[in-house]
C-alpha positions as CSV (number, residue, x, y, z in Angstrom):
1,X,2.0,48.6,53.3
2,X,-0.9,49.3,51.2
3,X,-0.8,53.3,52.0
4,X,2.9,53.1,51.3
5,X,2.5,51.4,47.9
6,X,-0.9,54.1,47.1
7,X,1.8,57.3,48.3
8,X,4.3,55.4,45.7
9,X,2.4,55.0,42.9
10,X,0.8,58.5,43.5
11,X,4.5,60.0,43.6
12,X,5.6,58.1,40.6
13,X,2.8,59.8,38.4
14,X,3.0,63.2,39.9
15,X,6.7,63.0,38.4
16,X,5.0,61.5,34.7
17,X,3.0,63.9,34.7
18,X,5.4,66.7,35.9
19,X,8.2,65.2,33.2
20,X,5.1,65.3,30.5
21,X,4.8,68.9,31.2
22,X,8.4,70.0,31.2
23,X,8.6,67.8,28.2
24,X,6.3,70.2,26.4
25,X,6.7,72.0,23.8
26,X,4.8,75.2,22.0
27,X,3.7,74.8,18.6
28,X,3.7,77.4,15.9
29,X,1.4,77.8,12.6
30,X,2.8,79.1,9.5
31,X,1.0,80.1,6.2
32,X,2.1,81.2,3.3
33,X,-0.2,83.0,1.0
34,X,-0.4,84.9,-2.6
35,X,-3.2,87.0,-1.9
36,X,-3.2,88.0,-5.5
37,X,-2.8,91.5,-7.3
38,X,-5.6,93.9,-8.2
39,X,-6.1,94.0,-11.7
40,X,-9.0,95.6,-13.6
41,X,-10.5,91.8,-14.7
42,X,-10.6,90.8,-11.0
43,X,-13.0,93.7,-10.6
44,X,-15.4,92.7,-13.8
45,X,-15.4,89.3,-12.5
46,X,-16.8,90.3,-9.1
47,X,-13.2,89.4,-7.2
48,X,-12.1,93.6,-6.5
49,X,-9.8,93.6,-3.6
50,X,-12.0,96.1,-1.7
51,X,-14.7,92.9,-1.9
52,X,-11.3,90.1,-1.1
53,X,-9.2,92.2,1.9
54,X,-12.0,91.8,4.7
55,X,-12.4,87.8,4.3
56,X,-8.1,87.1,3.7
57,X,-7.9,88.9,7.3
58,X,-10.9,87.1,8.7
59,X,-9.1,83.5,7.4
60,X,-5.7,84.8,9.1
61,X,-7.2,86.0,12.2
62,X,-9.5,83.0,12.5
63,X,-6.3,80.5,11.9
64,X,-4.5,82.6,14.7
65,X,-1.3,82.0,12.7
66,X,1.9,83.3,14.2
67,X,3.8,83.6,11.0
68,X,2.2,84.2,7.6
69,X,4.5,84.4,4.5
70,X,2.6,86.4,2.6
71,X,3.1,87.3,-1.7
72,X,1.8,90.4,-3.9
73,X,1.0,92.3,-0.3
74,X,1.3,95.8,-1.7
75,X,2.0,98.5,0.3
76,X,-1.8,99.8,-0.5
77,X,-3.0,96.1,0.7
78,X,-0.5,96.1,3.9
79,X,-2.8,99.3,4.6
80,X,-5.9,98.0,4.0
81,X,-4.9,94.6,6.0
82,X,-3.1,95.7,9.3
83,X,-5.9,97.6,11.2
84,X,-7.6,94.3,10.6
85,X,-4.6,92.6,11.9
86,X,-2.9,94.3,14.6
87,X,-1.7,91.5,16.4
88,X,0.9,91.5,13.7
89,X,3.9,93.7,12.6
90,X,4.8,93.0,8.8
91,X,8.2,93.2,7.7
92,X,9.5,94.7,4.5
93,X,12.7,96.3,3.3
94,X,11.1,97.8,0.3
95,X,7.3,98.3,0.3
96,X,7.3,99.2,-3.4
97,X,8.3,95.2,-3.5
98,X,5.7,92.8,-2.4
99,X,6.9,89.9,-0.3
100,X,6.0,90.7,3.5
101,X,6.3,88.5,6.3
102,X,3.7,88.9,9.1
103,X,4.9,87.6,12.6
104,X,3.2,88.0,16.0
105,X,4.3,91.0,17.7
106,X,4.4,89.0,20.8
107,X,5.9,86.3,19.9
108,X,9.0,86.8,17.9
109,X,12.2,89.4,18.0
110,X,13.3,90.5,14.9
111,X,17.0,90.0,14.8
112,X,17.9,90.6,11.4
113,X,16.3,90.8,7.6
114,X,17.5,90.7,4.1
115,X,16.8,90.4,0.6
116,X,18.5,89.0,-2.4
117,X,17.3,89.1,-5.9
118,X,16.5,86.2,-8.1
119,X,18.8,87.0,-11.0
120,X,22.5,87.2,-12.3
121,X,23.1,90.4,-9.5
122,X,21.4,89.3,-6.5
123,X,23.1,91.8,-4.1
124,X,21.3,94.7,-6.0
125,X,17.7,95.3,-7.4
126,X,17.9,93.5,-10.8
127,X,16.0,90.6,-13.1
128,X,17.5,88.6,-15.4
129,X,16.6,85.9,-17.9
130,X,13.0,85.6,-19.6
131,X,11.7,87.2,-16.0
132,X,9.2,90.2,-16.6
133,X,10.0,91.2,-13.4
134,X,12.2,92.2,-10.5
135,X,12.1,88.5,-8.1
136,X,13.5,88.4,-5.3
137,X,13.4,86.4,-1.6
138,X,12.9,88.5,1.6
139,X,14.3,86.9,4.7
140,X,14.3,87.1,8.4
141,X,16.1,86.1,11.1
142,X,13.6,85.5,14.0
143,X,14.3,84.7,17.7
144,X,11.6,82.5,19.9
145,X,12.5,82.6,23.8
146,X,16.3,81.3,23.1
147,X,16.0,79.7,20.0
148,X,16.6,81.5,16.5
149,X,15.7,80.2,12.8
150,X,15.4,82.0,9.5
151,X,11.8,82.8,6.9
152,X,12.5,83.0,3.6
153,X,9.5,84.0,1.6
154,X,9.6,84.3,-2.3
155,X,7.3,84.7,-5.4
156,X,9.0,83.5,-8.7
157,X,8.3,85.0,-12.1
158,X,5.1,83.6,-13.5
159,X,6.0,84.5,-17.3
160,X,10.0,83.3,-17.6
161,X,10.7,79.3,-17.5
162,X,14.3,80.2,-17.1
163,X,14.2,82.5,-14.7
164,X,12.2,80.0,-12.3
165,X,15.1,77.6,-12.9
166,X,18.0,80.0,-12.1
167,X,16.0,81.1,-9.4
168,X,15.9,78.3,-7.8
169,X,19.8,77.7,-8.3
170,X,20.2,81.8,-6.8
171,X,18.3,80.1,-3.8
172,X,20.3,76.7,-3.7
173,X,23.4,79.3,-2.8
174,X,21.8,81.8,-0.8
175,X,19.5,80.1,1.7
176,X,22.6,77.8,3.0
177,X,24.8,80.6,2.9
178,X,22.6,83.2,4.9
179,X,21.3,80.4,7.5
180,X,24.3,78.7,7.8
181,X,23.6,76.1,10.9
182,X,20.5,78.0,11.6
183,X,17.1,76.1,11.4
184,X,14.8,77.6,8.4
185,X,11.9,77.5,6.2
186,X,11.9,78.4,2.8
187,X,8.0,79.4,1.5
188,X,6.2,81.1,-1.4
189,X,4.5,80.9,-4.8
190,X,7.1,79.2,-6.7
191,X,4.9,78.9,-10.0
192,X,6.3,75.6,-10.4
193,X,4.6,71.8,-9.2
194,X,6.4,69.0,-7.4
195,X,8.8,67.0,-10.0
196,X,9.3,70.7,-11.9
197,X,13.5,71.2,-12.7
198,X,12.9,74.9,-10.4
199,X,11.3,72.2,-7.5
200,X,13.4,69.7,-7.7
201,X,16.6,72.0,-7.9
202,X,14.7,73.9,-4.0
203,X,14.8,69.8,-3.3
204,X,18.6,69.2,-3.9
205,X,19.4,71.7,-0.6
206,X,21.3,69.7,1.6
207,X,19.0,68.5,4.8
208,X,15.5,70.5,3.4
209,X,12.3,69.0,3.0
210,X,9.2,69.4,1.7
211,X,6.4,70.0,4.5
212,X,3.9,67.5,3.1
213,X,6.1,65.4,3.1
214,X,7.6,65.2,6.7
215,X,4.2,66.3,8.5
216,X,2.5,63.7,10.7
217,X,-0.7,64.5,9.2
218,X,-1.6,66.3,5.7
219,X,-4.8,67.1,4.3
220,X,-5.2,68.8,0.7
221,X,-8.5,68.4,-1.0
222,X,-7.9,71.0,-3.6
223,X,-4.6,72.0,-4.5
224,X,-3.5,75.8,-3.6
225,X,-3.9,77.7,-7.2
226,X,-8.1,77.8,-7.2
227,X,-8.7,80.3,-10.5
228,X,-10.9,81.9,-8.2
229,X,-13.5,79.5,-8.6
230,X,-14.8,77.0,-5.9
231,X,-16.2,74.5,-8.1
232,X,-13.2,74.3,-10.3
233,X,-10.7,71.7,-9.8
234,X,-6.7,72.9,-10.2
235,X,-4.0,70.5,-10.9
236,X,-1.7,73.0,-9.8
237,X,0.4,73.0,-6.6
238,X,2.4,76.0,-7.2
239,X,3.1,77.3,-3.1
240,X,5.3,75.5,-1.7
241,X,6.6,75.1,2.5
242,X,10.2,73.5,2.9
243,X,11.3,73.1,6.0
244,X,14.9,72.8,7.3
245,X,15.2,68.6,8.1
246,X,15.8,69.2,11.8
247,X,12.2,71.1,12.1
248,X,9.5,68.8,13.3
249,X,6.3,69.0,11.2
250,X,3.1,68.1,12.9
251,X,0.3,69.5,10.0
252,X,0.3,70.6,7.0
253,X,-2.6,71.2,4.4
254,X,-4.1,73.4,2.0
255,X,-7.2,75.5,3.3
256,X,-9.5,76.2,0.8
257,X,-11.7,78.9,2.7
258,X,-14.2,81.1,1.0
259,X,-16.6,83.8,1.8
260,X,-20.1,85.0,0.4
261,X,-20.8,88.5,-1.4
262,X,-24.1,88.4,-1.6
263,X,-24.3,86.3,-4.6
264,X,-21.9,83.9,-4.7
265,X,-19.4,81.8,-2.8
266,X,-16.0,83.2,-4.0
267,X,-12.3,82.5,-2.9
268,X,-10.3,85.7,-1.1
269,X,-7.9,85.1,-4.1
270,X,-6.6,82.7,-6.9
271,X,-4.3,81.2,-4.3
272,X,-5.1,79.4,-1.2
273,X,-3.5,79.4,2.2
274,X,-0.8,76.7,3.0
275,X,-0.3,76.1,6.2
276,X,2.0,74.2,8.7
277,X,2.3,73.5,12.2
278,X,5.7,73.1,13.6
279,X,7.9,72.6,16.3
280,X,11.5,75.0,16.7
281,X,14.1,71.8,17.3
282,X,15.8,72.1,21.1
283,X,18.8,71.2,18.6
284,X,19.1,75.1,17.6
285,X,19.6,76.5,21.3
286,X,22.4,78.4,21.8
């Protein structure tokens, strides 16, 4: 009896265990980062991009993330970047416009992409309002093994307070109408904090969430726009992650890595990395 009861129990946690492991899932890490543009100042001030490419690449590659949303990656930058990262394949429609989206060449199959502009003519290349600029939101369409889900990655206009707003109504349309039932999440610099009209309009989607919010753990010690200095504090959040509501979060925080030059500790750029870890929900198999 007592060898019988020993095979029994040993039987029951072999199929535990086995049920654990089936049960498993794969994780993924997301960042989304605005690794800032070169400017003349940024080279007086000891931040040139030729000093900043080297340690943004050494913070993705050390991260290993599988999707990195990334804002103000110039086509000169992209070049600078992907021998440094060729795990990667970036995706762009127009590399005169700056919004790439790095996945894992591995990992992911590209099944579609798209872009719509933040203005009054979204379908064509256009900016409206007080924006000093052409905005827009590049989207994928990505497939893991048999489950597909959508990237949106945008930068808003820094200079026009309107044109944040009605870009965040362009993207209250467009997100639920390109995703439809699809899983998806929505990143970027949005220039605007938590509790902003832009924010809270991205908040008013039907079943999204703010990452932060929904994670099961969140660390921020800093929040992500730096001014390029380490020993500053910022009190602005302006990058954002939403997630589609069915998307289990499991991290989510704000890395504030730097690097040394020689003479100082600096930040790669005026933004720092957000970062998630997530889960694709079974929900969103075909």
């Amino acid at each position: 009896m007592k060898h019988f009861s020993a095979f029994l129990l040993g039987c029951l946690l072999l199929v535990e265990v086995g049920t654990s492991y089936a049960q498993k899932v794969e994780k993924i890490s997301f960042a989304s980062w605005n690794i800032r543009w070169q400017s003349e100042s940024d080279i007086e001030n000891g931040n040139a991009w030729k000093k900043r490419f080297e340690p943004i690449a050494n913070v993705i590659r050390f991260y290993d993330f599988d999707i990195v949303a990334m804002q103000e990656g110039s086509a000169s930058k992209r070049d600078d970047l992907a021998p440094l990262l060729n795990d990667y394949v970036f995706i762009e429609i127009d590399s005169t416009e700056h919004n790439p989206i790095l996945i894992k060449k591995d990992m992911f199959k590209l099944l579609d992409k798209g872009k719509f502009y933040l203005s009054e003519t979204p379908e064509k290349k256009s900016k409206s309002w007080d924006s000093k600029h052409n905005r827009f939101c590049l989207w994928a369409k990505l497939q893991k093994d048999s489950t597909q889900f959508f990237v949106f990655n945008t930068h808003f206009d820094y200079h026009g307070k309107t044109a944040r707003t009605e870009g965040a109504k362009v993207m209250y349309q467009w997100i639920p109408s390109i995703a439809a039932n699809t899983p998806y999440i929505a990143a970027g610099d949005f220039n605007s904090v938590e509790g902003s009209v832009p924010y809270e309009i991205l908040m008013s989607i039907p079943g999204i969430k703010d990452a932060k919010d929904v994670a099961q753990f969140t660390h921020i010690v800093k929040k992500s726009y730096n001014y390029f200095d380490p020993y500053r504090n910022s009190k602005w959040d302006l990058d954002h992650v939403f997630v589609d509501s069915r998307i289990p979060v499991y991290r989510y925080g704000v890395l504030n890595e730097m690097y040394f030059d020689g003479d100082s500790y600096r930040y790669p750029s005026d933004h720092s990395p957000i970062m998630m870890v997530f889960e694709l929900p079974a929900a969103s198999q075909p």
